[in-house]
N, C-alpha and C positions, 0 to 999 in steps of 0.2 A: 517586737510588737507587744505592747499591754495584752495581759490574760487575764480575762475576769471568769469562769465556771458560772456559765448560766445554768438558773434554776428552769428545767425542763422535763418532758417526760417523759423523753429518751432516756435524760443522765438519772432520774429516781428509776427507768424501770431496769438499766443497764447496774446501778446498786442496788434494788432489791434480789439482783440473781448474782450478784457477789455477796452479799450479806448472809446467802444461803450458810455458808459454815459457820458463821457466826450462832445464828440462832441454834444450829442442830448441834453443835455445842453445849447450849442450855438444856437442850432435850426438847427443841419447838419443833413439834408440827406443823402448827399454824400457816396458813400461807402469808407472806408479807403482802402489809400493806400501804397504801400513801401515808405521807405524814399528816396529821390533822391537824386545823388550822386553829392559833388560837383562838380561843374562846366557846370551840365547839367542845367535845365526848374528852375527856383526857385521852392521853396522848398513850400508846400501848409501850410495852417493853422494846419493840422491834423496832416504833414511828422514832425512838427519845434514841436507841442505838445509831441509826440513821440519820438525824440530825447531827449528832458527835462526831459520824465519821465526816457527814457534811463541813463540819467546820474545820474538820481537818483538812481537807481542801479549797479552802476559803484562803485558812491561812495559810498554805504553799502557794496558793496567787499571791496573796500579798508580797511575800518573799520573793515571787520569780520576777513581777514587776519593780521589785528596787535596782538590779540591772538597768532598764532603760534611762530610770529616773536620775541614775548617777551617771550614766553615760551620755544622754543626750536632754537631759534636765527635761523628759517627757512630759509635757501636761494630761495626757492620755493613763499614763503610766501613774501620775499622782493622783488623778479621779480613781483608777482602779484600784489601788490602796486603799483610797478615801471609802470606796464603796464595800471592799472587803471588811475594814475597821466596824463600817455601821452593824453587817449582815452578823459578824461573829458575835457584837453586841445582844442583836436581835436573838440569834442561837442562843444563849448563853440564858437568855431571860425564858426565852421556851423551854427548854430543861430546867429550870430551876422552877417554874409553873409547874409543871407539869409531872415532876419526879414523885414528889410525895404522897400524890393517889397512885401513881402507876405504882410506886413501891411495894405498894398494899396488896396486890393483888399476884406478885410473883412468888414464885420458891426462891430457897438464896442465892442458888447458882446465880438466878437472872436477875438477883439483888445484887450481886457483887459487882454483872453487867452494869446496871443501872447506876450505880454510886462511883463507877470507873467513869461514865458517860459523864457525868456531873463533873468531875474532879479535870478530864481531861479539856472538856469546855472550859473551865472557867483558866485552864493553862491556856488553851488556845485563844480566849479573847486578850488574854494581856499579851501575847504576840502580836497580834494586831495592834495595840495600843504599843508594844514596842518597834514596828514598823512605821506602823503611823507616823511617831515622834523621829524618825528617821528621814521620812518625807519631807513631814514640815521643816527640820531643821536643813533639808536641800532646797526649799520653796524659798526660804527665808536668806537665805546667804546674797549679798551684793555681787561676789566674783563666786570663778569657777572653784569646784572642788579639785586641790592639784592630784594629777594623773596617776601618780603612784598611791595617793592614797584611795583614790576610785578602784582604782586593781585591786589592792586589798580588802576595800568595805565588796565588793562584788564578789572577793573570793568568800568573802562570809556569807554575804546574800545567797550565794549558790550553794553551799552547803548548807547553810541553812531547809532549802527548798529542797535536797534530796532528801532531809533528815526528817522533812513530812511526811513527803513522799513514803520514806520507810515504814513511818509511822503509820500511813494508812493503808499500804498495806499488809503490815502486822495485824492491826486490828481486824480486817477482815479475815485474812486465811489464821490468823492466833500461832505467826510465825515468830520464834521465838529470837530465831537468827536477825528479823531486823533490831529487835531492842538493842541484842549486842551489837550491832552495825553502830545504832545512834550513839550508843554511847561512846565507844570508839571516836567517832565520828564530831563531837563535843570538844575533843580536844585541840583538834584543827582549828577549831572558831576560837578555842584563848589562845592558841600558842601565834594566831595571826593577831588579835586584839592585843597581845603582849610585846610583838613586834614593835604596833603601831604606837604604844604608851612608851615605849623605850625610846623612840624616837622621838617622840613629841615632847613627851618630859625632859628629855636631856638638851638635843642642839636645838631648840625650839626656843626653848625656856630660857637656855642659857644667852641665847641670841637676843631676848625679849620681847621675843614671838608670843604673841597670844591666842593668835588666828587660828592653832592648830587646834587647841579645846573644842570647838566646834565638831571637827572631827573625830575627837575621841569621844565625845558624847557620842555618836552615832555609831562608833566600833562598840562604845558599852551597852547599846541597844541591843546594837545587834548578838552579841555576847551572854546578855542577860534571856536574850528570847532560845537562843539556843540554851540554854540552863532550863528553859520551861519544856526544850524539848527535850530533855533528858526526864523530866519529871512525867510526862507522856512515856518514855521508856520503862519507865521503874512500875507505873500504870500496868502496861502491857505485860510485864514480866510478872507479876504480882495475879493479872487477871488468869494468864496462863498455867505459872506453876504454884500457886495457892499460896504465895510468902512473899515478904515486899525485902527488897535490895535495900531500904532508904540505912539499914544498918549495918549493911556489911561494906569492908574494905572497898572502895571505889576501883582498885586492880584488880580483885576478884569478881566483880559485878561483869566488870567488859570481858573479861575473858569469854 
């Protein structure tokens, strides 16, 4: 069944008492508050972390709904895509509004928060734009997508959708074990996308098959979005231990 995260005020008041570590981390008292709407008071350090995590569950919907849409070419399944793609948009442009006065007014710790928030939205909206482009190209196809390769784009799909999952919960508790999870977890999604290119480029091509391109575009989607989720990793680990992974050996980072 399509999963879409409705905005509600259960699900903000059920994250402002998960958020709690987060902020007491920075050294906030503050009590949390709702997020502000554009165009009203700028947006606080706690409204713009809360949005971030928001789209971090935006785009594990998008993720958990490509399943359907590859197994039973869901119309349900592709709106819910569709409407993740816009929201992460919308996210994306609220944080970037709204960071450069709230920036102004923190200490650095909840600077460092803030420019993580920015960095990891703008990873999260091109996951939505790399699902998205996954959808459309299953919307667009004349015949079905064959069965084995369903298997496979699903197996990405799915770990794709844990490896937010991990993510959003690192970001709240500032667990350091999910980063290494994800990254780990990163190489599941080439070592099946490298499957799927061995195949297709070889008895595919050599046959003078073309039909399968279709499909490795959507395996290098899916592929490339998990690479954004490793860049959410490197985030986390950097927001935690005060130094960014993006330079050290990629076998020592996962460890």
């Amino acid at each position: 069944m399509p999963r879409k995260t409705a905005i509600s005020r259960s699900l903000i008041e059920s994250e402002e008492k998960e958020l709690d570590p987060v902020f007491a981390s920075a050294g906030s008292s503050k009590p949390a508050v709702r997020p502000g709407r554009r165009g009203n008071n700028p947006g606080t350090h706690e409204d713009l972390t809360r949005l971030a995590l928001r789209a971090c569950l935006v785009a594990r919907d998008a993720a958990f709904n490509v399943r359907d849409l590859l197994t039973s070419n869901s119309r349900m399944a592709f709106l819910a895509i569709k409407d993740c793609e816009k929201e992460l948009d919308l996210l994306e442009r609220q944080i970037d509004d709204q960071l450069p006065a709230a920036i102004t007014r923190v200490n650095e710790a909840r600077a460092r928060q803030l420019l993580a928030s920015l960095k990891c939205t703008t990873d999260l909206e091109r996951i939505g734009d790399l699902v998205m482009s996954v959808a459309l190209r299953v919307q667009s196809r004349t015949g079905k997508v064959p069965a084995a390769d369903v298997r496979q784009l699903v197996t990405m799909s799915e770990t794709l959708r844990e490896m937010l999952d991990l993510i959003h919960k690192g970001f709240v508790t500032l667990n350091l074990e999910s980063a290494r999870k994800v990254l780990q977890m990163d190489k599941d999604i080439d070592r099946v996308c490298h499957t799927m290119f061995q195949k297709h480029l070889t008895e595919n091509a050599s046959q003078g098959d073309t039909s399968g391109f279709e499909v490795l575009l959507m395996a290098q989607a899916l592929e490339r979005a998990g690479d954004h989720t490793t860049n959410l990793a490197e985030e986390l680990y950097n927001l935690i231990e005060g130094r960014s992974l993006r330079h050290m050996p990629k076998k020592r980072a996962a460890q």
